[in-house]
N, C-alpha and C positions, 0 to 999 in steps of 0.2 A: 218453316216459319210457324211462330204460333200460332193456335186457333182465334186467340185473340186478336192478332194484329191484322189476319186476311179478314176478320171480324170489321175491323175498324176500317180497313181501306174500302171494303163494302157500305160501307153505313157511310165514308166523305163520301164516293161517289155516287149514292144515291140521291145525296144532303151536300152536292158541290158548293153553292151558293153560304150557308150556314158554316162548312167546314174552313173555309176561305177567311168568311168573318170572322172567326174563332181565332184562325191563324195571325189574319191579322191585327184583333184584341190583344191577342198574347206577346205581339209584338211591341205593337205600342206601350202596353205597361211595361215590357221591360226596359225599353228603352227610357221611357222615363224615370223609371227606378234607377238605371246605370247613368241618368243624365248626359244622354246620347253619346257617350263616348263610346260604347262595339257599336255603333249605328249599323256601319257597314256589316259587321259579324252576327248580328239577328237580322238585318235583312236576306244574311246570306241563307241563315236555318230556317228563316222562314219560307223561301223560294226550296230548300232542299225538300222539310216538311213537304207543300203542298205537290212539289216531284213526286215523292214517296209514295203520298195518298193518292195521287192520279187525280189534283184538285186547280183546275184552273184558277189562274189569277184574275178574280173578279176585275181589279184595279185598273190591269193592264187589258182588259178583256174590253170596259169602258172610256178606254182611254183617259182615265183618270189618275195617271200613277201619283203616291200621294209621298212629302216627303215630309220629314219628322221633322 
């Protein structure tokens, strides 16, 4: 793997909380740019995303799951 990328999974784990909200920033705007129609398929990148980085779902963490 790059140096980069163990770079990045190092920096969401230590920035869980921030990399989470990023994650799901990034989702929300696209969803609303695509006017919900991949709902399901960016919520699904963005559950893979935070997998990847080893980044808990704040959301679900709070029992706040939130929907679009």
């Amino acid at each position: 793997m790059p140096d980069f990328m163990d770079e990045a999974k190092k920096l969401a784990s230590e920035h869980s909380e921030q990399a989470d909200e990023g994650l799901d920033k990034a989702e929300e705007f696209a969803d609303q740019k695509t006017g919900g129609k991949y709902d399901s398929q960016l919520q699904s990148g963005e559950q893979q995303g935070e997998k990847y980085l080893g980044v808990e779902d704040q959301d679900k963490k709070d029992g706040n799951q939130q929907s679009s």
